[in-house]
C-alpha positions, 0 to 999 in steps of 0.5 A: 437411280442416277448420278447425283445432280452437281454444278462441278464439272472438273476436279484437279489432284496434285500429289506429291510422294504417294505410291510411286508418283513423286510429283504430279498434277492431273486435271479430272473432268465429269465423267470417265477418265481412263488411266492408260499405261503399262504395269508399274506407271503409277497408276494404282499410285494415282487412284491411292492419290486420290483415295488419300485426299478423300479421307482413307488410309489405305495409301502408301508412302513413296519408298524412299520418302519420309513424307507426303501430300494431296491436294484436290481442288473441287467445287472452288474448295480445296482439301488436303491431306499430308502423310509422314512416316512414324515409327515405321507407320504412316501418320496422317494429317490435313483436312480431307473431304471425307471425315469418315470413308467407311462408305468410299472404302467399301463400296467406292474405291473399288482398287483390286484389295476392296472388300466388297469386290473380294467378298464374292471370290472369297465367299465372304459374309455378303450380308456383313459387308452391305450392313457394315457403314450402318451402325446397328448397335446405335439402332439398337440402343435408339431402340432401347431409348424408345422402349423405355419412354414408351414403358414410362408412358405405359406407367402413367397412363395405367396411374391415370386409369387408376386416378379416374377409378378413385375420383368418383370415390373422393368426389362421394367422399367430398360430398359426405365431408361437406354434409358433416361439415354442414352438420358440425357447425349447426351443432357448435352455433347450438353450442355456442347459443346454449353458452350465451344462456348459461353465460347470462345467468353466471355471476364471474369476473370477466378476467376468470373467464377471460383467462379459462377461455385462453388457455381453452383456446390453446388446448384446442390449438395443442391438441390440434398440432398433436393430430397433425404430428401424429397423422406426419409421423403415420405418413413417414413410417408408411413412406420408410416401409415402402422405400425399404421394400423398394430397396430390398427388392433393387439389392436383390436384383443386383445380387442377380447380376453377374459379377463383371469380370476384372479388365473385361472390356480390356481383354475382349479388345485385345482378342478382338485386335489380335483375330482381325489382323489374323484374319486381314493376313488370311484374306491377304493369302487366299487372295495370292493363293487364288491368283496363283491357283487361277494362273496355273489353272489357265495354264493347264488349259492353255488359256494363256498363250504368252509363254508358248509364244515365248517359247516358239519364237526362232531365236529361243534358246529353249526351243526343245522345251517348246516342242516337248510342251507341244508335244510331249505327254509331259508338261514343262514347268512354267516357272523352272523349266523343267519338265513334270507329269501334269498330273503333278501340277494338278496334285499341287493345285489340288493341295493349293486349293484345299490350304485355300479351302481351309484358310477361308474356313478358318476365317469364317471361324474367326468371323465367328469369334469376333461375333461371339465376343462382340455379343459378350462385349455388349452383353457386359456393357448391357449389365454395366449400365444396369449395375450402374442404374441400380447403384444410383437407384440404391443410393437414391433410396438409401438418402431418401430413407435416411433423410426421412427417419431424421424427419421421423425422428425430429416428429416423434421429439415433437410429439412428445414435447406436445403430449408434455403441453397438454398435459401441463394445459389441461392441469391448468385448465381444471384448476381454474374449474370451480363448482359456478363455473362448472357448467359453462366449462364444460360447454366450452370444453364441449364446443372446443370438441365441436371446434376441434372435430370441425378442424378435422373434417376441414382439413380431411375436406381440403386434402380431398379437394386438392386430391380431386383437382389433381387428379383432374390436372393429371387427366388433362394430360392422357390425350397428349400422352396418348398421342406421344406414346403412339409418335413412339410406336411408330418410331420404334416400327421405323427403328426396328425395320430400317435394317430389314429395309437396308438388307432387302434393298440391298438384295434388290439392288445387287439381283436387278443390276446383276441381271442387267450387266449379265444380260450386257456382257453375254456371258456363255451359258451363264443365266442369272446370278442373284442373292436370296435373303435367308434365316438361317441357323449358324454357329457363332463360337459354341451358341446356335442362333438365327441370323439373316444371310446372303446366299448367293445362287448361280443358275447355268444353262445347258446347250438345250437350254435346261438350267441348273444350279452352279457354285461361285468356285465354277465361275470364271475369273471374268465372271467373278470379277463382274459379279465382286464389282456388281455387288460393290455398286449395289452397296454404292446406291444402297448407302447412296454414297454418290451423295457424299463420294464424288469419285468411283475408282476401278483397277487391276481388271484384267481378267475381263475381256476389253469388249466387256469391260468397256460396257461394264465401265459404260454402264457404271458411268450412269451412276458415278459422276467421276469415274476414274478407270485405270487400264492396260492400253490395249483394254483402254482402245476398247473403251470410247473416244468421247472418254479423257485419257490420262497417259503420263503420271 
């Protein structure tokens, strides 16, 4: 993987108030540009510059100014970005290139406090860091989503399955309506033939039958109108006993849920502020107590060699001092001038170490922490939603069950009021009876019956063919449905193996770029350096759970050439700085942040020797299309002289 492809070739950054700079302008062109200067020439200031504009606040104010800006000029667009001191913070303002730099922060800006360079040295949770920019609570909740359409689909294929066992049982049942329908109207035309015989033969007034007739025809209709009420009223009740089980069984899952705590949510945000900025001044110690404890350690071992020269010079007036450090069992404190049992210093670095050893394990346990309460975070958030869902549910049901026991109620006036009419309709109707009439009346009464029953079985006919057709309707969508469900399986596989690709591409990364810039820099008897990715069973507050991890190894060889496995607390300062940086570039391809971040930014990397610190900057220009490097002047004559240089901030 190379640097992005891009047209632009030049960047300018004016900065104005920003670290130490007051005022300055500085041209950038692709490529490696080298910051060459002593501590303390605005150098850091410069990288914060541009930090700044590209959208970060981890930038400081000139001491003695109330406000700032940075503007960079990139690609024919301009960006700027203001800062002001509020309330003894800084406020920031204007229109940044970044509108979120978690990406350049970690895995960018790689200035000495980066948290991805630091993490080797202090043994942070690699796997953590890597997986930070990447939003899994989204992936989860995606995932979420994704499982209920998949249930919802699972629903109505299994309402399909049960669709297609009805049909042939309706479609037997469409054929025996239509035999009988068949059937009874045979009998009424036999009904209606026998009337007419009888009708010929009966010597009535026209109006007599005109009038029976009538009110037949409106018992038939009444009677007709009680069956369909009577059948509403079966329907409602039905539906009222479902929907009341229905909410029964909601309530009852409400009843299971945990009662949410009062300011909950509150509380949780405030432990969880108070234990990062606990844990930000801890890491801010163990890295000064790592500094001081790799300065002394050089010391001891003579690997610094600045205060003996200082010491050794003729004109100094601590010239029996410097004899006494030469010479003597005794060792000179490098701080008082005093002179101290060696075994002493090592007394008070093995106590520095085991105050370090214990903040970084007090850290791990605040790490912990936070996770513990994240988990209870989403937890309660998890049962939220749910008690949310389940209330709407229950009202839902509540309205619909109220709303059809009024139906309920208005069918059973209906019912009476029609039982109340044919009665008055069949008072009627046999007292127009009479002894000649008696006959025909009840053939009519008969065929009324007949009409009656066909009306029925119509009825029941319809409701069975509307049943069939939509059940045939429904079918028709199995195949889509079908098809969507398995669109959703494969996005819920996507879903649930991105982070396990994000992770294993991590790995990769780091181990490959690892062995090359190890293979470069030829470090003495150090072989490899490779992350192994891991289940493993961890303490998050008082739960044991599987996670996955980054371990980290460190395999050395021995002057006859076996290996053996070393610890990160034996690595060099070098070694360790390379591996931090190492790791910060394997999260700079994992996120493809080159994408979005056309700056790298190197500093404060003294501690690797020039010769290897001018490969290590070659071999990150390969994947930077603006790499800006500040440097000690002696480290920057290594680098090459194709490389610009930047003297004067």
């Amino acid at each position: 993987m190379s640097k992005a492809d891009t047209s632009v070739s030049r960047a300018t950054v004016y900065a104005e108030n920003i670290g130490g700079i007051a005022q300055t302008e500085v041209d950038i062109r692709e490529g490696v540009t080298v910051l060459s200067g002593r501590n303390a020439t605005n150098r850091t200031s410069f990288l914060q510059s541009i930090m700044a504009v590209m959208g970060s606040d981890d930038v400081t104010l000139k001491g003695d100014a109330d406000e700032g800006e940075v503007e960079l000029s990139i690609d024919g667009d301009t960006y700027q970005r203001t800062l002001h001191h509020t309330n003894g913070s800084i406020a920031f303002g204007g229109d940044p290139y970044l509108h979120d730099p978690t990406l350049a922060d970690l895995f960018a800006f790689l200035i000495e406090s980066n948290e991805a360079r630091r993490g080797v040295v202090q043994q942070r949770d690699l796997r953590e860091l890597i997986m930070r920019p990447v939003d899994t609570d989204e992936i989860q909740a995606e995932i979420n989503r994704l499982e209920r359409q998949r249930d919802e689909i699972d629903e109505e294929l299994d309402e399909l399955d049960s669709l297609k066992e009805k049909l042939p049982s309706l479609e037997e049942r469409k054929r025996e309506l239509d035999e009988k329908i068949e059937t009874k109207r045979e009998e009424i035309g036999e009904k209606e033939d026998e009337i007419e015989s009888v009708d010929a033969d009966v010597d009535e007034t026209r109006e007599d039958k005109r009038e029976l007739e009538s009110r037949l025809d409106d018992l038939r209709e009444l009677r007709s109108d009680l069956e369909s009420v009577r059948s509403d009223i079966d329907v409602q009740e039905e539906s009222i006993e479902s929907l009341t089980r229905e909410l029964a069984d909601l309530e009852a899952d409400r009843e299971e849920l945990p009662d949410a705590p009062m300011g909950g949510h509150e509380e949780i945000d405030r432990e969880v502020s108070r234990l990062r900025e606990r844990k930000q001044t801890l890491e801010s110690d163990v890295s000064d107590l790592q500094d001081i404890i790799q300065f002394n350690e050089e010391m001891l071992d003579g690997e610094d060699e600045t205060v003996t020269e200082a010491l050794s010079r003729d004109d100094d007036p601590y010239e029996d001092l410097t004899d006494q450090l030469l010479e003597s069992e005794q060792t000179i404190c490098w701080t008082c001038g005093s002179e101290v049992d060696p075994e002493r210093i090592e007394d008070t670095l093995d106590t520095l170490r085991t105050v370090r050893q214990n903040q970084m394990s007090e850290i791990r346990e605040i790490e912990d922490e936070l996770e513990e309460l994240r988990a209870d975070k989403r937890e309660r958030e998890k049962q939220q939603r749910q008690r949310e869902s389940l209330e709407r549910k229950i009202d839902d049901i509540q309205a619909e069950i109220q709303e059809r026991e009024n139906r309920l109620a208005d069918l059973r006036d209906r019912r009476g009021e029609l039982s109340d009419e044919v009665e008055t309709v069949e008072t009627e109707v046999e007292s127009l009876e009479s002894e000649d009439f008696s006959e025909i009346l009840d053939l009519h009464k008969e065929a009324n019956e007949l009409e009656f029953e066909l009306g029925q079985l119509e009825s029941e006919l319809d409701d069975v063919a509307d049943r069939i057709a939509t059940i045939e309707d429904r079918l028709t969508e199995e195949d889509s449905l079908r098809a969507r469900r398995e669109e959703i399986g494969d996005e819920l596989e996507t879903q649930r193996t991105r982070i396990d690709q994000i992770e294993q591409q991590a790995v990769a990364e780091f181990n490959e770029h690892m062995d090359e810039v190890l293979d470069l820099l030829s470090y003495e008897n150090l072989a490899r350096i490779w992350i192994e990715r891991i289940e493993k069973t961890v303490k998050e507050g008082r739960r044991n759970v599987e996670k996955t991890v980054f371990e980290i190894h460190v395999v050395r060889t021995t002057e006859s050439g076996a290996t053996y496995e070393d610890t990160i607390d034996h690595l060099s300062e070098s070694e360790r700085e390379v591996t931090g940086l190492t790791f910060a570039l394997a999260g700079y391809l994992v996120h493809d942040v080159y994408e979005t971040v056309p700056f790298m930014l190197l500093d404060s990397l003294e501690a690797i020797d020039s010769s290897r610190l001018a490969d290590l900057v070659d071999y990150f220009s390969e994947y930077v299309q603006f790499l800006v490097v500040a440097l000690l002047p002696e480290d920057a004559q290594a680098l090459s002289d194709d490389y610009d240089r930047v003297t004067d901030i």
